[in-house]
N, C-alpha and C positions, 0 to 999 in steps of 0.2 A: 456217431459222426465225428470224424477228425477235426480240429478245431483250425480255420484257413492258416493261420499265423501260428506258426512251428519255432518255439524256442532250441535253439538249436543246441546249446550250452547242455552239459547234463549235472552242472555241481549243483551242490547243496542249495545255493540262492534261486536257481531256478526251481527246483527241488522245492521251496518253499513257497516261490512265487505260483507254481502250479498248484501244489494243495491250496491255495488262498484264492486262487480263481479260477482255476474249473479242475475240484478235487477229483483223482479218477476213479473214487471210490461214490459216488456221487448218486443218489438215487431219486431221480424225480417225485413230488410228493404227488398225492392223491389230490384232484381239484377239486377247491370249492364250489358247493352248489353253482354258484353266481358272484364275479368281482366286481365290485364298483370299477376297478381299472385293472386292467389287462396293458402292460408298459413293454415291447419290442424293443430291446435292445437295451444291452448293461454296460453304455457310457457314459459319460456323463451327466448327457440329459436323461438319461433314464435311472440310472442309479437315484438322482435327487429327485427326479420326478416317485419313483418307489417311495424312497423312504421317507422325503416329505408325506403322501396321501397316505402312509401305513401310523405313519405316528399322528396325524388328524385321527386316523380310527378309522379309514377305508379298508377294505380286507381286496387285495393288491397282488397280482402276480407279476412276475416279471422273467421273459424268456430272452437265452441270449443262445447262440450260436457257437460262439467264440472263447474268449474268456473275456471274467467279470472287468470292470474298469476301463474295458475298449480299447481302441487306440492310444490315448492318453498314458492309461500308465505302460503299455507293454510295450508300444512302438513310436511315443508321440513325444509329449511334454516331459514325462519323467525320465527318462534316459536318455533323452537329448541334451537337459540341462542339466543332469550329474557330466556328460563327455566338455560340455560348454565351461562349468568350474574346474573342469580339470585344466582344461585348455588356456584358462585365464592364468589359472596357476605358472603354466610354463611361460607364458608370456612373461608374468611378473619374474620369475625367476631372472629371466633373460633383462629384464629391461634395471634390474636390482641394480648395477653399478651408478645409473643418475641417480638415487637415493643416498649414492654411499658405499653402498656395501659387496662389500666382495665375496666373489663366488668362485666355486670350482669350474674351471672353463668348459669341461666338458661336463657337464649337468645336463642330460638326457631324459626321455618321455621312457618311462614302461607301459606301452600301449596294453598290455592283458594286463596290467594290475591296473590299468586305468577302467580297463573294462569289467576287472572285476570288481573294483567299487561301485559301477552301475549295477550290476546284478545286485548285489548286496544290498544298495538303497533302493533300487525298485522292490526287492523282496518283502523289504522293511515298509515300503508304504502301503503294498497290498494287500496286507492286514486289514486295512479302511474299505475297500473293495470284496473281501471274502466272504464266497457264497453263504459261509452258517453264521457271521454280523447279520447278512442281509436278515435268514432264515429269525436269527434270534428275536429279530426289531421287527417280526411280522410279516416278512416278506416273502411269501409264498417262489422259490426260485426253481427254472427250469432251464433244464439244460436241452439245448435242439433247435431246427427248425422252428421259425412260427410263419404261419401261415394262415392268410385268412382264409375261412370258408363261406362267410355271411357276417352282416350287418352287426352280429350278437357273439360268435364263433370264433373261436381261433385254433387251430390244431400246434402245439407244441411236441414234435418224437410221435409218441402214438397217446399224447392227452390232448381232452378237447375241453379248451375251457371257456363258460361262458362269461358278457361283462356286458355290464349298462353303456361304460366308454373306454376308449380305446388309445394308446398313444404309439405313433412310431418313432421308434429314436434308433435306430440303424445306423446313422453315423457316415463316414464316407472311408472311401481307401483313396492309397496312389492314384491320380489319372496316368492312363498309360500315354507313349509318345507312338506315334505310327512313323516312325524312321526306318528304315528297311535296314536289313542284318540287325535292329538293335535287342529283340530280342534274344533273338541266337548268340549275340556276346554274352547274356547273362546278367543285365544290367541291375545294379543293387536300386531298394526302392527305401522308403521309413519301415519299411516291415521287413529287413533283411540285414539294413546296415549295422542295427545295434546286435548281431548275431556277430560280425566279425572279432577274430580272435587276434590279428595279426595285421600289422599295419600297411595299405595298400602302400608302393615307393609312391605311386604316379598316379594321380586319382583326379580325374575327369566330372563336373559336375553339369548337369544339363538342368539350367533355370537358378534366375537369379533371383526368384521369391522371398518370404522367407526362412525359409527353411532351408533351399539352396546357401543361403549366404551364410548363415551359421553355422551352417555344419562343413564347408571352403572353409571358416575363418578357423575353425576347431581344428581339423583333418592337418589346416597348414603348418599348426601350434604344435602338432603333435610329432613334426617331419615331416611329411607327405610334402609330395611336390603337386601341387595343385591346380588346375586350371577352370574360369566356372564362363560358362557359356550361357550366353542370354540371346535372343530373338529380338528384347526391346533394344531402345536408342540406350538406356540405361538401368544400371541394375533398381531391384524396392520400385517396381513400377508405379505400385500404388500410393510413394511417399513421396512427401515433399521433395522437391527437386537437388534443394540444397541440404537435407538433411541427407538425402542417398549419396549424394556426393559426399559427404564426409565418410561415411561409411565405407564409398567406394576406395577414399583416400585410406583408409586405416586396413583394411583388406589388400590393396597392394603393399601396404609396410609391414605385412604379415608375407609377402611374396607369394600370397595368391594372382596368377594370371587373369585377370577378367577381361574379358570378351562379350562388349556389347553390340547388339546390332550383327549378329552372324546367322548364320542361317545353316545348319545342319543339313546335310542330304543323306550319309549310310554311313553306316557303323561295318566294318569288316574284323576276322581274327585272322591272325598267323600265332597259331601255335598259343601260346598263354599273353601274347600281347593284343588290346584291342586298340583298334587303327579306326579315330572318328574323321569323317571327313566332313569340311563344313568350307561355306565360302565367308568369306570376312574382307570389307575397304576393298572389296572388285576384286579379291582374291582368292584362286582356292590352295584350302592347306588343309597336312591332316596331321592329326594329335595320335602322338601312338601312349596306353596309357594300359597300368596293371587293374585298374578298373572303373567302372563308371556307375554312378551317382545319380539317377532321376531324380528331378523335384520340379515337378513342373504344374502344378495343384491339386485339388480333391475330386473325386465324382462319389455322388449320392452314392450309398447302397439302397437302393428300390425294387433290385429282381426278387425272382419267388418268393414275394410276397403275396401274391395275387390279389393284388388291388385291384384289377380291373373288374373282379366277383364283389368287391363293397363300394363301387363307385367312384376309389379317391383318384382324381387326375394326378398324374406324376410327367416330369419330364428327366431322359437319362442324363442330360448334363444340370441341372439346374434343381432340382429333386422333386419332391412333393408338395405340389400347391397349398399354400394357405394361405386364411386371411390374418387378418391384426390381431385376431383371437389365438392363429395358432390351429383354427380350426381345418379341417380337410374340406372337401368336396362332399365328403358323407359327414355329418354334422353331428355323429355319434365317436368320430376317429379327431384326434386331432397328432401333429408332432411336433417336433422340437428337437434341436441342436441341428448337425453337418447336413442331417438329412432332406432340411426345408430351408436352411439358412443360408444368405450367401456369406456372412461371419461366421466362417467354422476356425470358432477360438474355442477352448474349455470353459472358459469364463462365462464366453456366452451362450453355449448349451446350458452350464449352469441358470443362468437369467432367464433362460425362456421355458426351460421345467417351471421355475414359481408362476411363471404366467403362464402354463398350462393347466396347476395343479389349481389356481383361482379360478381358472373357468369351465373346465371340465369337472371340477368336483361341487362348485359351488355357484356358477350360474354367473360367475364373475364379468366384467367389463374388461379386463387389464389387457392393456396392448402392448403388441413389439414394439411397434412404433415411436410407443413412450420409452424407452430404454436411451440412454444414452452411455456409449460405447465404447470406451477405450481399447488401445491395442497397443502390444511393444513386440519389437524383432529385439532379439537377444545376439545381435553383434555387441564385442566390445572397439568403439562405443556403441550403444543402445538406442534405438529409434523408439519413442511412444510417441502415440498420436490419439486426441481426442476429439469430437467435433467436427465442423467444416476444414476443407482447407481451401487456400484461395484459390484452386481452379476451381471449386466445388459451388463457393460463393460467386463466383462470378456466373457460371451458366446456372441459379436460381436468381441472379438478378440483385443480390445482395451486396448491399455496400458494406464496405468495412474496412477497420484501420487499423494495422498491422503493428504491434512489437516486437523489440528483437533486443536480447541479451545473450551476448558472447559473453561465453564462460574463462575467457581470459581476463574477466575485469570483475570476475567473483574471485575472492579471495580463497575460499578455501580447496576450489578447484584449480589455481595457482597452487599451491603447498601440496594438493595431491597430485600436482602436474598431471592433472586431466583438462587441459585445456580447450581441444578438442570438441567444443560442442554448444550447444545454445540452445535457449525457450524461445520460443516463438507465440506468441497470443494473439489472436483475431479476435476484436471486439465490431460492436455491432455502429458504423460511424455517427457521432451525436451522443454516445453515450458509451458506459463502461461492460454495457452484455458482454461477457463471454461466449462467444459462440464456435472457437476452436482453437487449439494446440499445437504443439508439436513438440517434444522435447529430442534433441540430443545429447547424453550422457551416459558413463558409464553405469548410473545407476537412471534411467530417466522409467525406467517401468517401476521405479518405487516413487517418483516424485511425479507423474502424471497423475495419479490419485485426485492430489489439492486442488489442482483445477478441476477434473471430474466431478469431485464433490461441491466446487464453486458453481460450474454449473444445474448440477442436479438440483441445488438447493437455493440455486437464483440469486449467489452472491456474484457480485463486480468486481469488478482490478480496484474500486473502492475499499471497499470488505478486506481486502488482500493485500492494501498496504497500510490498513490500520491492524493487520495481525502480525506479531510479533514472530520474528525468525531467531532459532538460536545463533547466534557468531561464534565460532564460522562454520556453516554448511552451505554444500552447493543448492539445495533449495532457494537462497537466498536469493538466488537469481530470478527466483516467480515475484517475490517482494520487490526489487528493482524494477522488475517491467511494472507494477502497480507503481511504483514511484515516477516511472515514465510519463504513464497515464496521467497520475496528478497535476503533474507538469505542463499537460496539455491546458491543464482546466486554468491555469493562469493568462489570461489572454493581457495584451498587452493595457487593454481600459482598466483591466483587475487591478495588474501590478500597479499602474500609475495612481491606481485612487488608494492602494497601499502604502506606495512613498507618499504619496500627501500625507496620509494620517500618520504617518510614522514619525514624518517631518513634524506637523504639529504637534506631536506628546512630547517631543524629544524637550 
């Protein structure tokens, strides 16, 4: 069977990347009697879900379709953010004379050597991913279909293997858009774009998620003239209002076009140009563009699998029902990652394989539920976010009292002239709970951590302004909002029964 996602490139790095995840020399092994798990799907969460239960000492199959590593490393995370460092690159290039330093005026993008250092480092990580690691550490791998047959059964190509329990990790693809003409233009998805070899002039994005937005901000870095189109009132629908506003702000200083609140109706070609037409502010207009960019979210992979022969309920947009365990509808299956989750991040396919592998291997208690979840969009600047945020607390009913530290009055993000951004901290009102996030910066998906780990482990804005920050880093800025906090705790009966005592030692 052809594997869906066609690398299209034929040098050497693909060359490598193909022998590392689905070798074409490749020969299904013979099944064991009976696996303790039988794992559908070699992304993320099934990769960790595998080789976690094979290194406890489970004897563990795992069947993929595709190639090993999933979306992630072929069409997802790893060759998005090698095009994303390249792209910062040429910013910085461009932005070098506020530093200082002089450059050659025409200092230009080599889009195919930019693409060939993606190939090159996707190559290189899919090593970690390669079917005969898996094979070596245990892992019984098969390449094919899988398919249930019964409660106990799974059919793999033409093997049928049997397992006590079962995991689906399937993962998701592009959701498609139903716009008329748009598929007959040919419209590129995450599974096509990292194939290009040449750089679109005019390039058309439809959805302002994120993924849309990063790869606008990349595309625009690189020359492309750009335009990104959104349905909502504003792009990062799901982010703080004023954090996507910055964003949005740093995205037009990139001379990306954004267009919120438009509304698409047909996509048309003449000849090699496609012509979108959409209405926008009571008007209709159309974009003629050398190519267009879907990104407009995930749908589960759930078909032929025949679930409906082992009882697990699924739904096509929303995926495979579970509960807090993880568990299916049939209480012998359970899944984990894109396939069940409405967070289809890597990070947290990763998180809910270990709480698969606790309860399906060993009777465990461990819930989703319990997970506390961080996310970042890799615009520069950078959106993470942990926690509630305040629309979130408001319709649960929760009070709370909000921080706020602009990164213009941290000193080291002055000197690196990234001013542009801010921590945001919601604490629980009456006291110093942590109960959510939000960072803006250019690095905020390396500093949203310290909170995450503040709240996992029940520390306060207390905890966090008695820990020491090195000077100068922008972190420093988490340390000031605790210094905020503090602030608060001086109420004015405090201070005054302070100058008294101060008054009399003096």
């Amino acid at each position: 069977m052809e594997p869906r996602i066609q690398l299209v490139s034929t040098d050497t790095h693909d060359r490598t990347l193909v022998a590392n995840v689905r070798p074409p020399d490749w020969v299904n092994p013979e099944p064991a009697p009976r696996y303790n798990l039988v794992v559908i799907g070699a992304g993320t969460a099934g990769l960790i879900t595998a080789i976690g239960a094979a290194g406890l000492g489970a004897a563990v199959a795992l069947i993929e379709r595709d190639h090993m590593g999933g979306d992630c490393l072929t069409v997802g995370c790893v060759p998005s953010k090698a095009l994303l460092r390249a792209a910062r690159a040429s910013a910085d290039v461009r932005a070098a004379r506020k530093y200082g330093i002089e450059l050659p005026a025409q200092a230009t993008v080599d889009f195919p050597a930019v693409m060939e250092r993606m190939r090159r480092l996707r190559a290189e990580l899919s090593a970690k991913d390669a079917a005969l690691r898996y094979r070596h550490l245990g892992v019984d791998v098969f390449f094919g279909e899988g398919r249930f047959v019964d409660s106990e059964t799974i059919v793999a190509g033409d093997k049928r293997l049997r397992f006590r329990k079962a995991v689906i990790a399937t993962g998701s693809r592009a959701a498609e858009l139903p716009i008329p003409g748009l598929a007959e233009a040919g419209a590129l998805t995450n599974e096509t774009v990292f194939s290009l070899t040449a750089l679109p002039r005019r390039l058309a994005v439809i959805g302002a998620g994120p993924t849309g937005c990063e790869l606008a901000q990349a595309f625009a870095r690189f020359g492309a003239q750009v335009s990104l189109l959104e349905v909502a009132p504003h792009i990062l629908i799901r982010e703080d209002r004023d954090a996507a506003a910055r964003v949005q702000h740093a995205l037009v200083a990139d001379r990306v076009r954004v267009v919120v609140g438009c509304h698409l109706r047909r996509v048309r070609r003449e000849g090699t140009e496609k012509i979108l037409e959409f209405e926008y502010d009571g008007k209709r207009e159309e974009l003629r563009v050398d190519a267009i960019l879907v990104s407009v979210g995930r749908a589960p992979n759930v078909e032929g699998l025949n679930l409906e022969a082992v009882g697990v309920e699924y739904d096509l947009k929303e995926g495979v029902k579970v509960n807090d365990r993880l568990q299916t509808t049939n209480p012998r299956i359970y899944a984990a990652g894109d396939v069940c989750s409405p967070h289809k991040f890597t990070h947290v396919a990763d998180a809910l394989a270990r709480v698969v592998i606790q309860n399906a291997l060993f009777w465990g208690r461990a819930k989703a539920s319990a997970l506390t979840i961080p996310r970042c969009t890799y615009t520069d600047p950078e959106i993470a976010h942990v926690g509630l945020s305040e629309q979130e607390a408001r319709e649960k009913g929760i009070r709370i009292r909000t921080f706020v530290q602009e990164f213009d009055e941290v000193d080291r993000a002055v000197l690196d002239g990234e001013t542009e951004g801010f921590v945001k901290v919601h604490v629980r009102e009456g006291s110093d709970t942590i109960l959510g996030a939000t960072i803006v910066a250019r690095h905020a998906g390396e500093m949203i951590s310290e909170l995450t780990l503040a709240m996992v482990g029940g520390l306060g804005l207390k905890t966090l302004a008695r820990t020491i920050h090195p000077y100068p880093t922008q972190a420093e800025a988490i340390r000031k909002i605790a210094d905020a906090y503090n602030r608060t705790r001086l109420t004015p009966r405090i201070k005054s029964l302070f100058e008294t005592w101060l008054a009399w030692t003096r």
